[in-house]
N, C-alpha and C positions, 0 to 999 in steps of 0.2 A: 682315724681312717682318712685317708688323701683320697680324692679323685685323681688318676691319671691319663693319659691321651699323649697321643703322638703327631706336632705338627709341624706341616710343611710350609711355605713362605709363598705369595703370587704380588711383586708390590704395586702391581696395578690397583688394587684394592684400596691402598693406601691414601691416594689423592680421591678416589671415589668417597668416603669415610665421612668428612667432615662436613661436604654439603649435605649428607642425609642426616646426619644428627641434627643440623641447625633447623630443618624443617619437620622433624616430628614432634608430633602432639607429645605433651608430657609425660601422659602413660600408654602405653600401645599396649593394645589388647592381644594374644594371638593365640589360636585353637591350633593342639595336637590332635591328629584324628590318630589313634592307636588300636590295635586290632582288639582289644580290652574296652574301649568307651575313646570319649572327647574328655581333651584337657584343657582349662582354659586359662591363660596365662595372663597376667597385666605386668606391665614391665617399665622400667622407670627410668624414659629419656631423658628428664630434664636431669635426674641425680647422677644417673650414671650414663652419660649419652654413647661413649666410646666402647661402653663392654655392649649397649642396646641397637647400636648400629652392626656393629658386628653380628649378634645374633642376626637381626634383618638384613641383613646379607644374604644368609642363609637361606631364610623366611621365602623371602624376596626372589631369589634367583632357583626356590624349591630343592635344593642342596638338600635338606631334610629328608625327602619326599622318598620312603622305599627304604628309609636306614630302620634302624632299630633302637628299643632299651636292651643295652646287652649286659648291665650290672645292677648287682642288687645288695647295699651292705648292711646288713643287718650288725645292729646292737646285741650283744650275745645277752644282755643281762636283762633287755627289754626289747624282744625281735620284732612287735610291732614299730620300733624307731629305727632310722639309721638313713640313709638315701637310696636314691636310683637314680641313674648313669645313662643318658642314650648321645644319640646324636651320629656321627661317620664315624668315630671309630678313628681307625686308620688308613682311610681310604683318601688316598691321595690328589686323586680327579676329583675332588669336590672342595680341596682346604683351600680356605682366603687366609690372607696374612697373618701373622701373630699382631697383638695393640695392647696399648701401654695396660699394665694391670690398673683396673680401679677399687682399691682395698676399701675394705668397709671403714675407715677411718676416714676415708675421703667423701663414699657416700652416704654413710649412716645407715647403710640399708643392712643389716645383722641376719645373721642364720640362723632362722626361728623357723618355727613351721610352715612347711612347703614354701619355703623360699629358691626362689630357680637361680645356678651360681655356675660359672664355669670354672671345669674341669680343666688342671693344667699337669704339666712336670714341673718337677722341680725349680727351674726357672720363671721367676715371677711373669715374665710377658710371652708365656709359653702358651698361652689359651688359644681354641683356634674355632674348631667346628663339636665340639660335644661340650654336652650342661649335665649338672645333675640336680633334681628336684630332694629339699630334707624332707623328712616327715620326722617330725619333733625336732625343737631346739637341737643345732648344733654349735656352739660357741665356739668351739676350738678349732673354727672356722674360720671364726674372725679374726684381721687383723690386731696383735697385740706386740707392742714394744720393739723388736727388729725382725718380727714374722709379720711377712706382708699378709698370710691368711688367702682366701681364693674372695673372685668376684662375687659377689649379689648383684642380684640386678633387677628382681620382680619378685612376686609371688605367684599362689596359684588361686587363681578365685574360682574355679569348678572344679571337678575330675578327681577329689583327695581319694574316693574308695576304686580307682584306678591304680591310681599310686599305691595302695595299701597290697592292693592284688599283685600288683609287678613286684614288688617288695618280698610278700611272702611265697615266690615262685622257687623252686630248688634250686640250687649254685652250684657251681664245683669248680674245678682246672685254676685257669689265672688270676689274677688279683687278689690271693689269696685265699684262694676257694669263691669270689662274689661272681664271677660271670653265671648269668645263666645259664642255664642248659637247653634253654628252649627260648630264644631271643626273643623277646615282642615286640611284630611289627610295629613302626611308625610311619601311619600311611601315609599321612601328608602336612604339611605346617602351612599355615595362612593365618595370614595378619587379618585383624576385624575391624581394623581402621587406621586412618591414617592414607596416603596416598604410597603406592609399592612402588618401592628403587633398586631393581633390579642392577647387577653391578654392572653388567654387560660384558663379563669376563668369561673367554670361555669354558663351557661345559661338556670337556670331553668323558662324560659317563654316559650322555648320549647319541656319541656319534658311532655310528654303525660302520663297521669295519668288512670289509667282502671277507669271503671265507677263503685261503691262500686253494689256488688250483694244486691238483696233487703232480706230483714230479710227474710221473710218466703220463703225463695226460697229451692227447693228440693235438697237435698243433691245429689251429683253425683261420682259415681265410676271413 
């Protein structure tokens, strides 16, 4: 089972990148608030600094904030294992750039239990704004011999019977029957430390558009 995701390009983002990596803490802490419970994440700057700056992008500029878990794939042979999927989606007003994949060969960080990894397409540096959390070992995740595998990038250190719940919630339609059927919010993402680097790029999902006047409407002095 592949995670997939559809992403768009901003490369302002790109020059912003490398000075928030050199200055976070080794492991950055960060709490999902989900309409299910709190998830709480540790994430591994110094190993994988390029796929954790990215997530905090996200964190950081509240991109998260109002999306959802919209997949859930279950292991047919043992359906308490398999992952779950959230993040934008395909929502375009919120993607920051694609960055270089960091394969688990490079950081050592392996898809064991509840380990948080981005979701990509097909193309290795296609990751953008959606993760998905394992629950049990997933190996075949990992990079091995000329499959780059997806990122790891942290684990979960609270929230697993969260995860267990999103997991076993009913599927059906795309990704091969894993979307949910009943999305779970994700209401909000914040870092637990660390100093917040927001990108300063803008965020057109919050700008309020007037509602167009209707054609016949009376002209006004």
């Amino acid at each position: 089972m592949r995670p997939f995701l559809v992403p768009l390009a901003a490369a302002a983002w790109l020059a912003i990148a490398p000075a928030a990596q050199a200055r976070e803490p080794a492991i950055v802490r960060v709490r999902l608030d989900t309409a299910y419970g709190p998830i709480v994440l540790a994430l591994e700057a110094k190993r994988a600094p390029q796929t954790v700056a990215n997530f905090m992008g996200y964190v950081d500029d509240k991109r998260f904030d109002g999306m959802t878990f919209y997949r859930a794939a279950r292991n047919r042979s043992a359906p308490g294992r398999g992952f779950v999927q959230g993040g934008i989606r395909t929502d375009a007003r919120r993607i920051l750039p694609p960055f270089p994949l960091e394969t688990t060969t490079m950081t050592g960080i392996k898809h064991l239990d509840g380990t948080i990894s981005m979701a990509r397409r097909a193309e290795a540096g296609s990751a953008g704004g959606n993760f998905f959390i394992t629950l049990g070992a997933i190996p075949s995740m990992d990079a091995k011999g000329s499959y780059p595998g997806y990122a790891a990038f942290g684990h979960v250190v609270s929230g697993m019977p969260v995860l267990r719940r999103i997991l076993a919630q009913p599927t059906g339609g795309g990704m091969g029957g894993q979307l949910l059927m009943q999305p779970v919010k994700l209401i909000a993402a914040r870092r637990l430390n660390g100093t917040p680097r927001p990108t300063g790029l803008v965020k057109p999902w919050l700008v309020k558009t007037k509602p167009a006047a209707p054609r016949n409407a009376p002209a006004t002095k």
